[in-house]
C-alpha positions in Angstrom: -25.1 10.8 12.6 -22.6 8.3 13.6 -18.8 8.4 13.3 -16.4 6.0 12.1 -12.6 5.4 12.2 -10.4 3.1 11.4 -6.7 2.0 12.8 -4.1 -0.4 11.6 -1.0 -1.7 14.1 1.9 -3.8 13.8 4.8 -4.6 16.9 8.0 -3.1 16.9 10.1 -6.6 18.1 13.5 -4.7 18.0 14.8 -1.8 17.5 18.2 -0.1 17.6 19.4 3.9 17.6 23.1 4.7 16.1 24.4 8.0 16.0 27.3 8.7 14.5 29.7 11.4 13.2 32.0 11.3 10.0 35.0 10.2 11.8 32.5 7.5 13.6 31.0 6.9 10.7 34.1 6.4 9.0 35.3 4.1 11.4 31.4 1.9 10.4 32.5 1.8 7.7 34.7 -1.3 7.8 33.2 -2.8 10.9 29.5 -1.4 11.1 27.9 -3.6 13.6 28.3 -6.3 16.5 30.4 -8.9 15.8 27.5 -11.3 17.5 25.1 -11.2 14.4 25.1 -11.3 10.6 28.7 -10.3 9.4 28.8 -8.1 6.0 31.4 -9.5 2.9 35.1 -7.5 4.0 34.3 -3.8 2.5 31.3 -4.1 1.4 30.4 -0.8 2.4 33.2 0.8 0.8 31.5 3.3 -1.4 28.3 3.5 0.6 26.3 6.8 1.5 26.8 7.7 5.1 23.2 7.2 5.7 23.6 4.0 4.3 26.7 3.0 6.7 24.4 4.1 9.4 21.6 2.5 8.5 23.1 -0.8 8.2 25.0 -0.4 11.6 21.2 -0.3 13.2 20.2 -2.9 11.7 23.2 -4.8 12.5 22.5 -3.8 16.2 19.2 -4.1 16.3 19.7 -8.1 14.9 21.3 -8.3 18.5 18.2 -7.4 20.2 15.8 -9.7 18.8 15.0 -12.8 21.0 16.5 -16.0 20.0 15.6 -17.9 17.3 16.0 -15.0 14.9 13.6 -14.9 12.7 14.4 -16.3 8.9 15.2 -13.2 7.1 14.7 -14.5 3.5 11.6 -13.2 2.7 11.5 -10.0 4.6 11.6 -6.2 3.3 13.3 -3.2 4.0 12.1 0.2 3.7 14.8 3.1 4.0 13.5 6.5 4.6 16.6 8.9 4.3 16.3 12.6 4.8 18.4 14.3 2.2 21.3 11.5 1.7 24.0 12.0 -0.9 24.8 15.3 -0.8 28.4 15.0 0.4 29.5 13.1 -2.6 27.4 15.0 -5.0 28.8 18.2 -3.7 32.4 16.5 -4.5 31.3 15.4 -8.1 29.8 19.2 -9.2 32.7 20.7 -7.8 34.9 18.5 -9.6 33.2 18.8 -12.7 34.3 21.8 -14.5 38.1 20.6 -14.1 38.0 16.4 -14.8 34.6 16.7 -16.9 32.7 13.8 -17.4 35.6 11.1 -16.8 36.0 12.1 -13.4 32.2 11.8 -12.2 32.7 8.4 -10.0 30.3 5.5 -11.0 29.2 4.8 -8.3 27.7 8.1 -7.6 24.2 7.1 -8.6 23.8 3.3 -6.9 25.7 4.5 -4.0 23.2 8.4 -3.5 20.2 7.0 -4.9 16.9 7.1 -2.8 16.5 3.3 -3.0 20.3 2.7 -2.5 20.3 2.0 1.4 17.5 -0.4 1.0 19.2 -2.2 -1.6 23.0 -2.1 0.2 20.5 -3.6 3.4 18.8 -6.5 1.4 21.9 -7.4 -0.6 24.1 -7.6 2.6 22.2 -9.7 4.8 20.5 -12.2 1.8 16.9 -10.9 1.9 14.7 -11.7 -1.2 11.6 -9.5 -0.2 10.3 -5.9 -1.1 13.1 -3.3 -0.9 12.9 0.4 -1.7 13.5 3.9 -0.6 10.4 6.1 0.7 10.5 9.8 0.4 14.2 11.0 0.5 12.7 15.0 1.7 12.1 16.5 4.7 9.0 14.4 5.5 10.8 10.9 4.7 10.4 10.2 8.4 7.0 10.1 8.5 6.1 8.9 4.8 8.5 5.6 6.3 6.4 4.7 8.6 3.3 5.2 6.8 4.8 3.1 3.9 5.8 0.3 6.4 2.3 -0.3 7.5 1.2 -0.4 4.2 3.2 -3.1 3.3 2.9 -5.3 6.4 -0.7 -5.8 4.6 0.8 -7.7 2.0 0.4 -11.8 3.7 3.6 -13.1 2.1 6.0 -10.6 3.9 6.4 -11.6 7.3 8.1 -8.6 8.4 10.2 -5.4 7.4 13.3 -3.7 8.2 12.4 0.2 8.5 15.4 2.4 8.4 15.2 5.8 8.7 18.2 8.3 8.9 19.0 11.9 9.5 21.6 14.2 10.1 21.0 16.2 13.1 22.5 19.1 11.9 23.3 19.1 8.4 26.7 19.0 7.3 28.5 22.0 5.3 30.5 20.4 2.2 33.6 21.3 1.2 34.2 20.2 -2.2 35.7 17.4 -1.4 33.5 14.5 -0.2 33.6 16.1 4.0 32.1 18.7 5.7 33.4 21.8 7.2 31.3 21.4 10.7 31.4 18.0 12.9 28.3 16.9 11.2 26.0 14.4 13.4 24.1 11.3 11.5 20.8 9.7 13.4 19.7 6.5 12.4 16.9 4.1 13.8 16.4 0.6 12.4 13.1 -0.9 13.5 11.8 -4.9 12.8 8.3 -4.8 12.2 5.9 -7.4 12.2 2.2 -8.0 11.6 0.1 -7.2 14.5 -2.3 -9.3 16.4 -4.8 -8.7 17.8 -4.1 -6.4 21.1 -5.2 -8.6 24.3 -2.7 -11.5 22.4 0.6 -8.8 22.2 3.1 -8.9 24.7 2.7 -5.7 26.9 7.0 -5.4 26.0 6.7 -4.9 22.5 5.8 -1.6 21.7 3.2 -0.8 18.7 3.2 1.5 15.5 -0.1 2.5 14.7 -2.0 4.7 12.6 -5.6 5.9 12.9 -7.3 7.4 9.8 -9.4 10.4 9.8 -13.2 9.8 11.2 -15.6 10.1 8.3 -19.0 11.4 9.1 -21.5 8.3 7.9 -24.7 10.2 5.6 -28.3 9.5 7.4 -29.8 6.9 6.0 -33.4 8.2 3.8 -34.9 5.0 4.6 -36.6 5.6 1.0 -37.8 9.1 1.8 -37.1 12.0 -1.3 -35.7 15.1 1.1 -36.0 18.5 -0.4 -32.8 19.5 -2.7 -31.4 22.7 -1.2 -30.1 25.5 -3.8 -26.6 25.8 -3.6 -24.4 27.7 -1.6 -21.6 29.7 -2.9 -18.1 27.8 -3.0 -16.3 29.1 -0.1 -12.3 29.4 -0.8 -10.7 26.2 0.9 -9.1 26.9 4.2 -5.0 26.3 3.4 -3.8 22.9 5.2 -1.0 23.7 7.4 1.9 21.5 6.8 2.9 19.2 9.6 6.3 19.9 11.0 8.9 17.4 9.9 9.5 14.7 12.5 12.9 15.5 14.1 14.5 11.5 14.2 16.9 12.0 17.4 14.0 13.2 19.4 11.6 9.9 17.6 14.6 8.1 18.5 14.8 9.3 22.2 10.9 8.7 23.1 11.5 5.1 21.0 14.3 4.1 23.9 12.2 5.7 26.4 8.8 3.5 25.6 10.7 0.3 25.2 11.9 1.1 28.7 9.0 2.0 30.3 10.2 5.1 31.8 7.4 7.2 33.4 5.1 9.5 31.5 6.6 8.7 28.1 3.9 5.9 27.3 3.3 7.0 24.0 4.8 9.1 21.2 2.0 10.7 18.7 2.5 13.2 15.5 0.1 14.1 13.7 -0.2 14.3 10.0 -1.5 17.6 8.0 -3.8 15.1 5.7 -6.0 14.1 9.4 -4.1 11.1 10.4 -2.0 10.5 13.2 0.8 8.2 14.0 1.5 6.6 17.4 4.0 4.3 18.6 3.2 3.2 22.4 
C-alpha cells in the first residue's frame, strides 16, 4: 500500500503587524498608515470598524515593505478574516434601541460591521478591481483566512491577494456607548501573497504559506483478480474530532516577525487543523 499527499504554497513578499488600542486606534483613524505609500481620500475611515482601521493600517505598512516597483495592484484581491468585529457599535445600537427606536439605529451599522466590510473599505481605498470578501468572522477566522487565500491564488487571473486578519487580544467590555470599559488591545497582520514557484526558484528571504492535505491510503490494485467479499462488521460509533484550538493572532504575528528575521530556532510556524490538514508558514 502506498501513501500519497499533496501540498500547495505561495510566498509571503511582505508583511506588516499593527497593534493598536482604542485611543491608538482612534488616532488611525484619520492617518492610518505611512505617509510613504498609497494615501486614503481625507476621512475615509470615518465610520469604519476598528478591525477595519487596523487592517487597513497593515496594509498601508506593509505597502512600505515591498521591494520597489510595487506591484500594480488593479487586479489583486483581499481577503479579511476578522475575529468577532463589530461588536462595539452593535452594542451601542441595542442599547440605544429601546429609547430612539428605529430612527436612531446609524446606517451605516451594517456596511461598516459586516463580515465582508474590511475587505471592501481595503479594495475601495486603494483602487483594486479583484476578488474581495470576508472569511469566517468566528473564532477560527484565522485559520479559515489562510486556507481561503490559498485557494484563491489558484485562480490564474489574480496575481496576488491582500490577507488581513484581525483580532483583539483581549476582548473589549462595551459600555453602551460605542467604547469599552477595559484598555482593549486590537492585533492585525496584513500579508501580500503571491503564487508560488516552484521551491529551488524562491528566494530563501521570502517566507512561504503552505498547506499539506491529509495522506490518503491508495487501494491495492486486483490486477483483475475477484477477492473474497468479507461479511460486514458492525458500525463502530465514530471517534469525536477534537476541535483545533483557535489560532491566537499576536502569537502568529510574533513567529511571522521572527521567520522573516531569521532568528534562531523559529524556522517554521505549524498548526494543525482538526479536519487532518496542517498549515505552515517557514
Amino acid at each position: 500500500m502506498t501513501l500519497a499527499s499533496s501540498e500547495t504554497r505561495c510566498s509571503i513578499t511582505a508583511h506588516a503587524v499593527v497593534v493598536a488600542n482604542l485611543k491608538r486606534i482612534a488616532e488611525l483613524r484619520d492617518v492610518p498608515g505611512p505617509q510613504l505609500g498609497p494615501q486614503l481620500p481625507k476621512r475615509f475611515l470615518r465610520h469604519c470598524d476598528e478591525h477595519t482601521i487596523v487592517g487597513m493600517s497593515a496594509v498601508l505598512t506593509a505597502i512600505t515593505h515591498l521591494p520597489a516597483p510595487l506591484p500594480d495592484f488593479h487586479s489583486w484581491g483581499v481577503l479579511a478574516a476578522p475575529c468577532l468585529a463589530g461588536r462595539l457599535l452593535s452594542s451601542r445600537t441595542l442599547t440605544l434601541l429601546p429609547k430612539t427606536g428605529a430612527a436612531g439605529v446609524s446606517p451605516h451599522l451594517i456596511p461598516q460591521c459586516s463580515l465582508h466590510a474590511m475587505a471592501s473599505a481595503v479594495s475601495v481605498g486603494l483602487g483594486m478591481h479583484g476578488p474581495n470578501m470576508g472569511v469566517g468572522g468566528g473564532p477560527q477566522s484565522i485559520t479559515e483566512g489562510l486556507l481561503a487565500a490559498l485557494s484563491i491564488l489558484d485562480d490564474p487571473g489574480v496575481p496576488g491577494i491582500w490577507l488581513l486578519l484581525t483580532q483583539w487580544n483581549e476582548e473589549p467590555i462595551p459600555d453602551g456607548l460605542g467604547g469599552a470599559t477595559n484598555d482593549a488591545v486590537c492585533c492585525g497582520v496584513a500579508l501580500a501573497l503571491v503564487a508560488s514557484a516552484a521551491t529551488a526558484t524562491e528566494s530563501l528571504n521570502t517566507p512561504t504559506l503552505s498547506l499539506r492535505l491529509p495522506t490518503q491510503a491508495t487501494p491495492p490494485q486486483s490486477a483483475g483478480l475477484s477477492l473474497p467479499i468479507k461479511p460486514a462488521l458492525p458500525i463502530k460509533p465514530a471517534i469525536p474530532i477534537k476541535p483545533a484550538l483557535p489560532i491566537k493572532l499576536a502569537h502568529f504575528a510574533a513567529q511571522l516577525d521572527a521567520i522573516s528575521l531569521h532568528r534562531p530556532n523559529t524556522s517554521r510556524w505549524l498548526h494543525d487543523c482538526d479536519w487532518g490538514a496542517q498549515l505552515e508558514v517557514a
